[in-house]
C-alpha positions as MATLAB code, in Angstrom:
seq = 'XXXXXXXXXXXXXXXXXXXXXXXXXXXXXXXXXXXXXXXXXXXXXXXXXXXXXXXXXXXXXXXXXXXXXXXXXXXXXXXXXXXXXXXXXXXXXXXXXXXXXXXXXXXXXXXXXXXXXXXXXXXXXXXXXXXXXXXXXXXXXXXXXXXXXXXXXXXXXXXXXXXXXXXXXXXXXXXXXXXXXXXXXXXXXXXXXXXXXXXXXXXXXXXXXXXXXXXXXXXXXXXXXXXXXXXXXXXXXXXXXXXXXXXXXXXXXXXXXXXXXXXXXXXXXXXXXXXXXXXXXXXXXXXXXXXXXXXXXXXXXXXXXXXXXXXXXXXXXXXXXXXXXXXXXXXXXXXXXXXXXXXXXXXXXXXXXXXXXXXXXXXXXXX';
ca = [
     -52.593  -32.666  -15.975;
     -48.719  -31.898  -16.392;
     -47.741  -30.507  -19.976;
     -44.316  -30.840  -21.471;
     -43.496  -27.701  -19.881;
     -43.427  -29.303  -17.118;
     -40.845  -31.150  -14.741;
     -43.608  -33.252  -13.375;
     -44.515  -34.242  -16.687;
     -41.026  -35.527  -17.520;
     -40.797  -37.188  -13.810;
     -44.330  -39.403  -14.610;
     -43.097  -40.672  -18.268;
     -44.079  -44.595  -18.512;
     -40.709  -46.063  -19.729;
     -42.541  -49.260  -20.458;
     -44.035  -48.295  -23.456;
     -40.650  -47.657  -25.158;
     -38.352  -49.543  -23.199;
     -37.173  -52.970  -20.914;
     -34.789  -51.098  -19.016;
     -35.821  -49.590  -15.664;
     -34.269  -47.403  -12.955;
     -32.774  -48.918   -9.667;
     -31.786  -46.672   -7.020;
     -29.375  -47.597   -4.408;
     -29.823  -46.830   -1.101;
     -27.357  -47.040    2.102;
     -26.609  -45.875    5.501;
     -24.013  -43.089    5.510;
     -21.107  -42.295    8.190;
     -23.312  -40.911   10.880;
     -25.251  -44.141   11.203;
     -28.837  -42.411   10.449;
     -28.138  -40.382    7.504;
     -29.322  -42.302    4.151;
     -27.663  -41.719    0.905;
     -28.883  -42.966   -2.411;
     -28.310  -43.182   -6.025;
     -29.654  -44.347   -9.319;
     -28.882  -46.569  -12.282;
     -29.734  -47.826  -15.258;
     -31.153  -51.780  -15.340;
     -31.784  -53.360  -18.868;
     -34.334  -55.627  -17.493;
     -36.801  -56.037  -14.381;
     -34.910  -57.696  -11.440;
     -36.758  -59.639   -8.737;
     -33.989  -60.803   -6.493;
     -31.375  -58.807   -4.968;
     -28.797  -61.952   -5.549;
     -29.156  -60.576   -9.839;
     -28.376  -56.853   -9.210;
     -24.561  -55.698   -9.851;
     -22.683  -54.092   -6.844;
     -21.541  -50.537   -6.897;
     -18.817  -48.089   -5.706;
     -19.202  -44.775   -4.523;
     -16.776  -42.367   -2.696;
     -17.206  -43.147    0.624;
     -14.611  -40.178    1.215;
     -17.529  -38.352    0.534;
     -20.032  -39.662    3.235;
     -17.885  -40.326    6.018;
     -16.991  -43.833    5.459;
     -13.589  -43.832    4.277;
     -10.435  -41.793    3.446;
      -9.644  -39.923    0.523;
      -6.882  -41.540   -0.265;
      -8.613  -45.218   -0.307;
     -11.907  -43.958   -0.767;
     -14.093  -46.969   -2.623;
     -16.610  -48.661   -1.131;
     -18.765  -51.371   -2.536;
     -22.603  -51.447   -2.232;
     -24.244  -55.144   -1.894;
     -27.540  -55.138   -2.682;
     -29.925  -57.340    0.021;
     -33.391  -56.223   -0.191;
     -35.531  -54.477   -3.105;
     -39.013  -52.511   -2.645;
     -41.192  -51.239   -5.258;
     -40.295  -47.423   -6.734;
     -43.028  -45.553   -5.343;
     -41.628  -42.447   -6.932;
     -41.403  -43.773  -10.482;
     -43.495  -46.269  -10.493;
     -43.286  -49.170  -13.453;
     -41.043  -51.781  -12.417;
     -38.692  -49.395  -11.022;
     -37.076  -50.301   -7.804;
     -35.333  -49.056   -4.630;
     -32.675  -51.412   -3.327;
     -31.862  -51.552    0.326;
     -27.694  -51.933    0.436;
     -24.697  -52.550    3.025;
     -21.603  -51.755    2.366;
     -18.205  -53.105    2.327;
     -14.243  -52.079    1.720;
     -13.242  -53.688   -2.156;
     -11.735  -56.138    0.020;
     -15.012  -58.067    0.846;
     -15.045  -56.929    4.513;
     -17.778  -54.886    5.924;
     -17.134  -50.896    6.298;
     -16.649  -50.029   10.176;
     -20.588  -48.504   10.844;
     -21.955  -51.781    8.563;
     -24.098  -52.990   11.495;
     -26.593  -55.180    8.527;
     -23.828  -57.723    7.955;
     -22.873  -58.413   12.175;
     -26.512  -58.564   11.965;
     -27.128  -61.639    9.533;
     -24.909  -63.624   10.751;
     -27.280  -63.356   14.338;
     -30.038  -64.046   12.772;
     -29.092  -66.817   10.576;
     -27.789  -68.428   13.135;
     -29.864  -71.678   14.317;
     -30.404  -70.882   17.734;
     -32.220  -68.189   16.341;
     -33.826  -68.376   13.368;
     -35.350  -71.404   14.607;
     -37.185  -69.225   17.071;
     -38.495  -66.934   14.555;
     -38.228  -63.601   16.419;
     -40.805  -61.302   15.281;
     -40.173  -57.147   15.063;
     -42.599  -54.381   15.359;
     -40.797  -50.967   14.961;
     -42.640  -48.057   16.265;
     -41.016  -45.382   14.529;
     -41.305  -41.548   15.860;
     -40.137  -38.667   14.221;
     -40.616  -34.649   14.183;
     -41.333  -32.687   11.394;
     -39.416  -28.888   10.910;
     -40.149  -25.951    9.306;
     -36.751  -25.556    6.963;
     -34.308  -22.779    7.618;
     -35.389  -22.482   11.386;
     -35.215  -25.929   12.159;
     -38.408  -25.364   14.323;
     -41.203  -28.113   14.610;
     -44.385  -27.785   11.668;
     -47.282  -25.656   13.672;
     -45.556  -23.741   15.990;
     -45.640  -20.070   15.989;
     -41.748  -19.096   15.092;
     -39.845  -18.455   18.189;
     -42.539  -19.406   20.465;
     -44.369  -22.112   22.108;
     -47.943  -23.987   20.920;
     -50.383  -25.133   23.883;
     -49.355  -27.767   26.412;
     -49.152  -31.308   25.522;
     -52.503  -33.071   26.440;
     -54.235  -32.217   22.784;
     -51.497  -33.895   20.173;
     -51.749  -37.104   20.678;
     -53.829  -39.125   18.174;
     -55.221  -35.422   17.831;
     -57.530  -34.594   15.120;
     -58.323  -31.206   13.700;
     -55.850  -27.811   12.443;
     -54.416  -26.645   15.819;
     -53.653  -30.275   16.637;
     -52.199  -32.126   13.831;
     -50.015  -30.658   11.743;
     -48.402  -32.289    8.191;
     -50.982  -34.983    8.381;
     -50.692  -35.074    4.192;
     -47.158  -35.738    4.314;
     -48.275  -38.643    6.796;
     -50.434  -40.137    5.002;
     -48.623  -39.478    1.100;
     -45.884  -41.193    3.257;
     -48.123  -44.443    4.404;
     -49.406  -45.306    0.882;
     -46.395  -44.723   -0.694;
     -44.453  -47.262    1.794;
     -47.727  -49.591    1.219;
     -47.184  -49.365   -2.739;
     -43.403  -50.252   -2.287;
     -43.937  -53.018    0.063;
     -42.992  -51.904    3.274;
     -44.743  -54.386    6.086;
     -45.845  -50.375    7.777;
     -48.770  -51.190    9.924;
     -49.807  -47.950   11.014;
     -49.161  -44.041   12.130;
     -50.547  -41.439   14.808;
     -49.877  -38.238   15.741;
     -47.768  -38.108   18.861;
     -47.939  -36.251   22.031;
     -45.518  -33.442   21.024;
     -47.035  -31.681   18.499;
     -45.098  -31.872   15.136;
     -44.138  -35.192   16.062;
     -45.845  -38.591   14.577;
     -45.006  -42.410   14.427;
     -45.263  -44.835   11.932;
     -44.930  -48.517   12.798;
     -43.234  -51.428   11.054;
     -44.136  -54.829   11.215;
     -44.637  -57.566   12.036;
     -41.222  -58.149   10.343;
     -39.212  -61.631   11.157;
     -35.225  -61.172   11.802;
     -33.175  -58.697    9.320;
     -36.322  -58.030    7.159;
     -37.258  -55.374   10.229;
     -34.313  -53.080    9.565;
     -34.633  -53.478    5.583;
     -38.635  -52.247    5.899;
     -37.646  -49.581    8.596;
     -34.550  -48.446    6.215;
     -36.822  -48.231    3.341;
     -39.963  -46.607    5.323;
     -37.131  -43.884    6.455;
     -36.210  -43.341    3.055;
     -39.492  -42.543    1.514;
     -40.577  -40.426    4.020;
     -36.889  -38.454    3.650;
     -38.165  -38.172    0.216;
     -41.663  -36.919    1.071;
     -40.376  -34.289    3.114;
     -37.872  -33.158    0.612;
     -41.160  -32.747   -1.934;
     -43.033  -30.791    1.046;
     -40.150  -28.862    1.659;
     -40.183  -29.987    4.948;
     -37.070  -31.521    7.455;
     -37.504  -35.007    9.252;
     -35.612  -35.092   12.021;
     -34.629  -38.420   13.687;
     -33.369  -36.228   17.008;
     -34.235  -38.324   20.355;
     -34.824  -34.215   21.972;
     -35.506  -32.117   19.071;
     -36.549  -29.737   21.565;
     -34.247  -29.689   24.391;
     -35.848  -27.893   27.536;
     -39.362  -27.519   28.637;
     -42.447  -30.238   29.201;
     -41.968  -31.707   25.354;
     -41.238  -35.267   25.015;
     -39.147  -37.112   22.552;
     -38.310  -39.020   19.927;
     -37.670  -42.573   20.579;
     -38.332  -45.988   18.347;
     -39.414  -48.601   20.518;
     -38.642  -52.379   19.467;
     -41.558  -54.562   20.288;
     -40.099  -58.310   20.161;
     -40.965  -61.817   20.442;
     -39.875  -65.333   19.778;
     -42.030  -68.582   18.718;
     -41.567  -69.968   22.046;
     -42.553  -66.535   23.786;
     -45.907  -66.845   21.616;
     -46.784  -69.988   23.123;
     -48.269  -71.746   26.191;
     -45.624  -70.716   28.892;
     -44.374  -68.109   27.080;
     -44.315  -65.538   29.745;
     -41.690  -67.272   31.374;
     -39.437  -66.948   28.840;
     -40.212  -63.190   28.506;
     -39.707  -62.905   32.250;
     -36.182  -64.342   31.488;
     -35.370  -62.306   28.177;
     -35.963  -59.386   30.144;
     -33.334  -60.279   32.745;
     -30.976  -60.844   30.505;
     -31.195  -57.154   29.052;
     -31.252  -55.934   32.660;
     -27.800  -57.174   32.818;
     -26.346  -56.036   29.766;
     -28.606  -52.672   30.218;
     -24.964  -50.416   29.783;
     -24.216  -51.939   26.813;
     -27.722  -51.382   25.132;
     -27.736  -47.708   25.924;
     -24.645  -47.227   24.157;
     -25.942  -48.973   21.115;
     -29.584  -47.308   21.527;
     -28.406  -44.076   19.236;
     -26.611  -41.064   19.264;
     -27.586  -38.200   21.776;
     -30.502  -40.708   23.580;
     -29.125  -39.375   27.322;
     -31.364  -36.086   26.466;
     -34.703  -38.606   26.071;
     -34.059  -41.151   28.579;
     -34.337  -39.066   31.906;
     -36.783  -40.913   33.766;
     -39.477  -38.173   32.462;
     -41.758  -37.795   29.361;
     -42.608  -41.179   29.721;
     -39.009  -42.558   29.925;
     -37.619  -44.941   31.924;
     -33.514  -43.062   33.388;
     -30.284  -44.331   30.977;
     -28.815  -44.956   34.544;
     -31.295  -47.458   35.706;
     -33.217  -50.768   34.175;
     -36.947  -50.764   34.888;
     -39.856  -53.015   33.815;
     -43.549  -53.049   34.542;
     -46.503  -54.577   33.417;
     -48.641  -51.255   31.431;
     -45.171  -48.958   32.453;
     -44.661  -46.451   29.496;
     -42.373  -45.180   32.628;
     -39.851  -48.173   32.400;
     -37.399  -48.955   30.294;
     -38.833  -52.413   29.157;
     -43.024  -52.415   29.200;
     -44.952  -55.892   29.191;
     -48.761  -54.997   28.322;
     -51.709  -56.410   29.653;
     -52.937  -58.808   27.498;
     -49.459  -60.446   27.618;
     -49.562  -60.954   31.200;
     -53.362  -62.585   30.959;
     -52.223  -64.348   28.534;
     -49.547  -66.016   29.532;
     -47.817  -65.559   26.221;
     -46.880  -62.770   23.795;
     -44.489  -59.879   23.393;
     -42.351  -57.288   25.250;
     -41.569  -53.702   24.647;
     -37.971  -52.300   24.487;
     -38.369  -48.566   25.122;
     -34.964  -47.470   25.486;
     -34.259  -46.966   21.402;
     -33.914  -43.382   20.208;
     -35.539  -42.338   17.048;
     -32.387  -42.219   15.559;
     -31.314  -46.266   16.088;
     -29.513  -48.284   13.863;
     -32.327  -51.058   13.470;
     -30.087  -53.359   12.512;
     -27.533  -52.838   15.511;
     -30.701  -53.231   17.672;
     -32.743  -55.574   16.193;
     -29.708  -58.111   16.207;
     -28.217  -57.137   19.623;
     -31.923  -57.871   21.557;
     -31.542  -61.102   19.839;
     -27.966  -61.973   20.671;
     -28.607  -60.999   24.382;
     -31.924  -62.781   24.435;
     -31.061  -66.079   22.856;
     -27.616  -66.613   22.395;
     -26.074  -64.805   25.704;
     -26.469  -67.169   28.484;
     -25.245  -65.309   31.624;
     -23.795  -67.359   34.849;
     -26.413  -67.453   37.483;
     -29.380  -66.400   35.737;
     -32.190  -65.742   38.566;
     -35.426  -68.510   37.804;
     -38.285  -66.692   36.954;
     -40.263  -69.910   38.360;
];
C-alpha cells in the first residue's frame, strides 16, 4: 500500500471525494506524423462530449508543426476515452490540430479524413476497420529489442510467434497492463499476440466504423507509449527495427469492409475494391508510412513496394482475401502494405476514397 512518502501515493489520490473538477489530457499527433504529444488541464466538471471541451494552443514551434515566429496552433478536441492512468472521471482527449486561422496544420490527416467519411457515398456503406497493430519493444539506451542478449542474436524465428514461455515471449506484462488499460478507457482493442520476431507483438483494433478506427488506434498507441515509459521500456513503431538478417517487420495491416461487401454478392465488390487499389498501388505506398521500402521487399511475408499482388490465404501479397471470405461469398479484405508506423487516419480514409468514391475509366468486370 503506497504511504505519503510516496509518489505513487500522490499519483492514486481520488479527487472525487474533495472535488468536481477533473483532469483532461490532450493528446495529438506531432510533426513526424507518428510521434504523440500530450498535455493536461484542469476541467471544473465531468465532460461527456468532445463538442463541450475548450480548444487549446501549444507551441507547435516546438513539435515540428510550425515556425517560431508564428508558432500557435490550436487543438480541437474530437474523441474522449476514459483516464486509465488516473482513473475517476478523468479523461484523455483524442485532438487534431489547426493554424488560429481555422485551417488544418499541414500533417492534419484527421480533418481530410472526415470529410471522406462523412460523405454519403460513404457513410452510407458503413465501412468497417480492424487495425492489426505491430510493434517492437527495446531495451532503452541500446535501442536493442527486449530478450536479446546485447550485441547478439536470439534463436531463429519459428518459436515467437503466439509463443508461450521465458525464452519466447518477452514483456508479456507490459502486453497485457497495456490491453486492460485500453479496455478500461474504451478502446474497441480486440486482441494481442506475440509476433514472429521476438520482441515484437500486435494488438488489434476493432471492429471500428469510419474515423472512430484512427481515434481507438491513436488512443491504444498512446497508452501503450505510456506503459512503456512506466516499464522503462521503448516502443518503437519502425517498419525494420532490425535492418539485416532473417527478422521480419513491423507493419499494421488494415482489414476493411463495406455493408455491401458483407452481403450476398459481396465478393464481387471486393474483387473490384481490390482493383481499384491495384491502380492507385504508387500512391498508397507513399502514404503507407515513413521508411516502409525496408519491410515491403517481397520477403518476411511481404508482398515488393514495386509490385501489387493479391491472393486468396497470401500473407505473401500485398492485399490477402482469407478463406472463409471466398466460401462465403461475402466479407472482408486485408491491406498488408501499411507500416507500423501509418497515419491511420491518412489510410483509413484514402482505402475509402479509392474504394468508393474513385471511379477509374475502364474498370476490368470482375463478372
Amino acid at each position: 500500500m503506497p504511504t505519503p512518502s510516496s509518489l505513487a501515493f500522490f499519483e492514486n489520490l481520488d479527487l472525487g471525494e474533495v472535488t468536481k473538477e477533473i483532469i483532461a489530457e490532450y493528446i495529438w499527433i506531432g510533426g513526424t506524423g507518428s510521434d504523440l504529444r500530450s498535455k493536461a488541464r484542469t476541467l471544473s466538471s465531468s465532460v461527456t462530449s468532445p463538442k463541450d471541451l475548450p480548444k487549446w494552443n501549444y507551441d507547435g514551434s516546438s513539435t515540428g508543426q510550425a515556425s517560431g515566429s508564428d508558432s500557435e496552433v490550436i487543438l480541437y478536441p474530437q474523441a474522449i476515452f476514459r483516464d486509465p492512468f488516473r482513473g475517476g472521471q478523468n479523461i484523455l482527449v483524442i485532438c487534431d490540430t489547426y493554424t488560429p486561422k481555422g485551417e488544418p496544420i499541414q500533417n492534419n490527416n484527421r480533418a481530410k479524413a472526415a470529410r471522406i467519411f462523412s460523405s454519403e457515398e460513404v457513410a452510407s456503406e458503413e465501412p468497417w476497420f480492424g487495425l492489426e497493430q505491430e510493434y517492437t519493444l527495446l531495451q532503452k539506451d541500446i535501442n536493442w529489442p527486449l530478450g536479446w542478449p546485447v550485441g547478439g542474436f536470439p534463436a531463429p524465428q519459428g518459436p515467437y510467434y503466439c509463443g508461450v514461455g521465458a525464452n519466447k515471449a518477452w514483456g508479456r506484462d507490459i502486453v497485457n497492463a497495456h490491453y486492460k488499460a485500453s479496455l478500461y478507457a474504451g478502446v474497441k482493442i480486440s486482441g494481442i499476440n506475440g509476433e514472429v520476431m521476438p520482441g515484437q507483438w500486435e494488438f488489434q483494433v476493432g471492429p471500428c466504423v469510419g474515423i472512430e478506427a484512427g481515434d481507438h488506434l491513436i488512443c491504444a498507441r498512446y497508452i501503450l507509449e505510456r506503459m512503456t515509459e512506466i516499464a522503462d521500456v521503448v516502443l518503437s513503431l519502425d517498419p525494420k527495427p532490425i535492418p539485416t538478417g532473417e527478422w521480419n517487420g513491423a507493419g499494421c495491416h488494415v482489414n476493411f469492409s463495406t455493408k455491401s461487401m458483407r452481403s450476398a454478392g459481396g465478393y464481387k465488390l471486393i474483387r473490384e475494391a481490390i482493383e481499384k487499389l491495384g491502380l492507385r498501388h504508387k500512391e498508397h505506398i507513399v502514404s503507407y508510412g515513413e521508411g516502409n521500402e525496408k519491410r515491403l521487399t517481397g520477403k518476411h511475408e511481404t508482398a515488393s513496394m514495386d509490385k501489387f499482388s493479391w491472393g486468396v490465404a497470401d500473407r505473401g501479397a500485398s492485399v490477402r482475401v482469407g478463406r472463409e471470405t471466398e466460401a462465403d461469398g461475402k466479407g472482408y479484405f486485408e491491406d498488408r502494405r501499411p507500416s507500423a508506423n501509418m497515419d491511420p487516419y491518412l489510410v483509413t480514409s484514402m482505402i475509402a476514397e479509392t474504394t468508393l468514391l474513385w471511379q477509374p475509366a475502364g474498370l476490368k468486370s470482375t463478372n
